[in-house]
matplotlib code that plots the C-alpha trace (Angstrom):
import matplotlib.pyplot as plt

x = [0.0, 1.2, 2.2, -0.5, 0.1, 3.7, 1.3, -1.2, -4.1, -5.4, -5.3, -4.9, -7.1, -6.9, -9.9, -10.7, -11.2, -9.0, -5.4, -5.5, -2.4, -4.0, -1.7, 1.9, 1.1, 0.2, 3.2, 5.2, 3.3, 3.6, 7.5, 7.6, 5.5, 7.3, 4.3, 2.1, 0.3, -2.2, -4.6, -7.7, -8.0, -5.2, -6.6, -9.8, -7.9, -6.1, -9.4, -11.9, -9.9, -10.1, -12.4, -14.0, -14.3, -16.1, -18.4, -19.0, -20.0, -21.6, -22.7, -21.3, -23.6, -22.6, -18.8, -19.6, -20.5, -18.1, -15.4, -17.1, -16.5, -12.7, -12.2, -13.6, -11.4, -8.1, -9.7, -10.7, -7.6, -5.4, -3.1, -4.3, -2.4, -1.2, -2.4, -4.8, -5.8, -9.7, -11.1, -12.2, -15.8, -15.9, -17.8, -19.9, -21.9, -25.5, -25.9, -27.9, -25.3, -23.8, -25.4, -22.2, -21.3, -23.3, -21.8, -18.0, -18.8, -19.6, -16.6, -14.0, -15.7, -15.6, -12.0, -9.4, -7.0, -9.0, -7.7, -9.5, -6.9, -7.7, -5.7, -7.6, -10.3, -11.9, -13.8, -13.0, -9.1, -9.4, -11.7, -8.9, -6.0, -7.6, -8.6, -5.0, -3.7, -6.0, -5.6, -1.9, -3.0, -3.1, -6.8, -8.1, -12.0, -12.1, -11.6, -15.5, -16.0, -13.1, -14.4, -18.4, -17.3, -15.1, -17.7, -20.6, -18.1, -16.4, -19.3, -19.2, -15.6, -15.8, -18.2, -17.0, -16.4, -12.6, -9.5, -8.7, -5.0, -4.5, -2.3, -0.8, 3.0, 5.2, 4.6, 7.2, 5.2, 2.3, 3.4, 5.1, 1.6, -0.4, 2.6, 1.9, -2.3, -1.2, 1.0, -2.3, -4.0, -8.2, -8.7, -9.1, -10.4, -13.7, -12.8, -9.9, -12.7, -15.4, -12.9, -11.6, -14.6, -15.7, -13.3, -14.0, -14.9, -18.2, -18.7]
y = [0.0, 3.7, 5.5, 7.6, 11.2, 11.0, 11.3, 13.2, 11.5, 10.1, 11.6, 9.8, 11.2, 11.0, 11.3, 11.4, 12.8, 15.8, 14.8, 11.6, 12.3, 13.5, 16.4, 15.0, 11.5, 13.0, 15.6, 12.2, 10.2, 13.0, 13.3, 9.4, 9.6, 13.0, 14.2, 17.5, 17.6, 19.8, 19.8, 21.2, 23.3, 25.3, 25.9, 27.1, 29.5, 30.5, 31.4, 32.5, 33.1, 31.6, 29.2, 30.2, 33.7, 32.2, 30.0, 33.2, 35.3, 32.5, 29.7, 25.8, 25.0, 28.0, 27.0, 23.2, 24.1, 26.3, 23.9, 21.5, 24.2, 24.9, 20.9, 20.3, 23.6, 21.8, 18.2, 19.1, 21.2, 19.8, 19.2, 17.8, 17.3, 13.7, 13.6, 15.3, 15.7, 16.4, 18.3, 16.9, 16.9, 17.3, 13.1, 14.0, 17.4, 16.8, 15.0, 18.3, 21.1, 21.5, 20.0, 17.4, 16.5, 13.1, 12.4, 13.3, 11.7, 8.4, 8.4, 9.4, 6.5, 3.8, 4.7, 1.8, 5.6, 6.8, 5.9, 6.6, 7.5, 6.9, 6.4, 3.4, 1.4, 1.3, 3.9, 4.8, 4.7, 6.5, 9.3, 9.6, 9.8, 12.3, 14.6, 14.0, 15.3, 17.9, 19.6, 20.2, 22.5, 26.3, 26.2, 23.6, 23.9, 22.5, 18.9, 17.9, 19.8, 17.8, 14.6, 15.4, 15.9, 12.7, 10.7, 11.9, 11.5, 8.1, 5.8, 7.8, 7.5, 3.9, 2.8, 4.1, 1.5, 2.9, 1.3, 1.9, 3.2, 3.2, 6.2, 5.5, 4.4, 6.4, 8.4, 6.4, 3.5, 4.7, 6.2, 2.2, 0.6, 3.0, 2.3, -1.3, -1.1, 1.4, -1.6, -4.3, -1.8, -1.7, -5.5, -6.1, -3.4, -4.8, -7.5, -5.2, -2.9, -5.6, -7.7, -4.3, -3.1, -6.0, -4.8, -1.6, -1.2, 0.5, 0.5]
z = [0.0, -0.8, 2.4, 3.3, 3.2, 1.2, -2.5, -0.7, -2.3, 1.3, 4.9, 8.2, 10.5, 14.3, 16.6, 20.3, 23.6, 24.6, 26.3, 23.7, 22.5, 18.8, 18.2, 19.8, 18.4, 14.7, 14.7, 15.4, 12.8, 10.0, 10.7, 10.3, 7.0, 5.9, 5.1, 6.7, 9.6, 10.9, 14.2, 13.4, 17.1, 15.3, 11.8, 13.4, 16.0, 12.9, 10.9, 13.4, 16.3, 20.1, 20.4, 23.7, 22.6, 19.8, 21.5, 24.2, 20.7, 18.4, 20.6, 20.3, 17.9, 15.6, 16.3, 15.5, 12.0, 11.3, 12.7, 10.1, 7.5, 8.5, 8.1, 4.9, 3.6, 5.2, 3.7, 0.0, -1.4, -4.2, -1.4, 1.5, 4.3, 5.6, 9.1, 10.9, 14.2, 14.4, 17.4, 20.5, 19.9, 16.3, 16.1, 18.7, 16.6, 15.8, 12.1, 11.0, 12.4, 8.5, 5.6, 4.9, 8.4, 8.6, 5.6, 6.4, 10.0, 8.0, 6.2, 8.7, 10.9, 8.6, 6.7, 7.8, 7.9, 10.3, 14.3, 17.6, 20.4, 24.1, 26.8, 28.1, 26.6, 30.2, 31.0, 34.8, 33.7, 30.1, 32.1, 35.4, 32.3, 30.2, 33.4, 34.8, 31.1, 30.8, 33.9, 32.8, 30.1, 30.6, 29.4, 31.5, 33.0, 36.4, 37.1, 37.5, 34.3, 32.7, 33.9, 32.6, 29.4, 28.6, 30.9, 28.1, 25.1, 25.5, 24.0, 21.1, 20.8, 21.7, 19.6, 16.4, 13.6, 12.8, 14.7, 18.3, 19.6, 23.6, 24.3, 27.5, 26.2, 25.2, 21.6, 19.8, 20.9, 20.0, 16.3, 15.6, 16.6, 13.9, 11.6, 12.2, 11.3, 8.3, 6.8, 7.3, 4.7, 4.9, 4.5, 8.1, 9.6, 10.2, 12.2, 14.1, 14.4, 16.1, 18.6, 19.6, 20.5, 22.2, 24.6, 25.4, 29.3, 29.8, 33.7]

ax = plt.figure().add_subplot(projection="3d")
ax.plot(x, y, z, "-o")
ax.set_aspect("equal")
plt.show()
């Protein structure tokens, strides 16, 4: 299979809770596939400025759609970039908040370059991770606040169809094991997909 992101005609995209790992693990991935990398947090902040002052001004569902805007200009270009880290909540918008988003939501679940990172595929120990990352971060809410929102997300996360990547080793680690489902291409992601998912930890 062609490396993904060297001939630009496919992008890995990487998906998840916030404090995954998306942006350090696909900075390390796109150096690895010498190819481009961009987070979508950043594009957005780019275009539209902070994304609180946003959502203060506009309202979530207002920013949602025009997140799903700023990703489909970053996806569709003659030159798309190789890896891409997708916001936090951008699979978890309602199918209506942009007229292509339950569309591009379908793809990016079911492409075999699509991965979903999580620290933990149990819930109790992916949630006390990502709240133990997050709060680490100058822009952190507070730590029940942290814990409500990857509480409400991670079913979504975990039941999605694409691949599954536990974050908790180290990034090389990490970038190897992706490596190592790129090289399998899309024949098997189904069955990846299903035994991975069996186990997923919802307690």
């Amino acid at each position: 299979m062609t490396n993904p992101g060297v001939d630009g005609s496919s992008v890995i995209e990487l998906v998840g809770p916030g404090g995954a790992g998306k942006t350090t693990t696909g900075m390390a991935l796109a150096a690895r596939l010498k190819s481009k990398f961009v987070d979508l947090d950043a594009e957005f902040m780019a275009r539209n400025g902070d994304v609180s002052a946003f959502i203060s001004r506009w309202g979530y569902e207002a920013y949602a759609a025009r997140n799903v805007d700023t990703y489909l200009a970053i996806r569709n270009p003659s030159e798309p970039p190789g890896v891409m880290a997708l916001s936090s909540g951008f699979m978890t918008y309602r199918e209506d908040i942009h007229p292509v988003y339950a569309m591009s939501r379908q793809r990016i679940a079911s492409s075999a370059l699509t991965f979903v990172l999580l620290p933990s595929l149990e819930l109790d120990e992916c949630v006390a991770e990502v709240v133990r990352r997050q709060l680490q971060r100058p822009f952190a809410r507070t730590p029940e606040r942290e814990e409500q929102v990857i509480r409400s997300r991670f079913s979504v996360y975990a039941n999605l169809s694409a691949r599954k990547v536990v974050t908790r080793p180290a990034v090389p680690v990490v970038v190897e094991e992706i490596m190592a489902l790129l090289s399998t291409g899309g024949s098997d992601v189904n069955q990846r997909t299903r035994s991975g998912a069996e186990g997923v930890g919802t307690a």
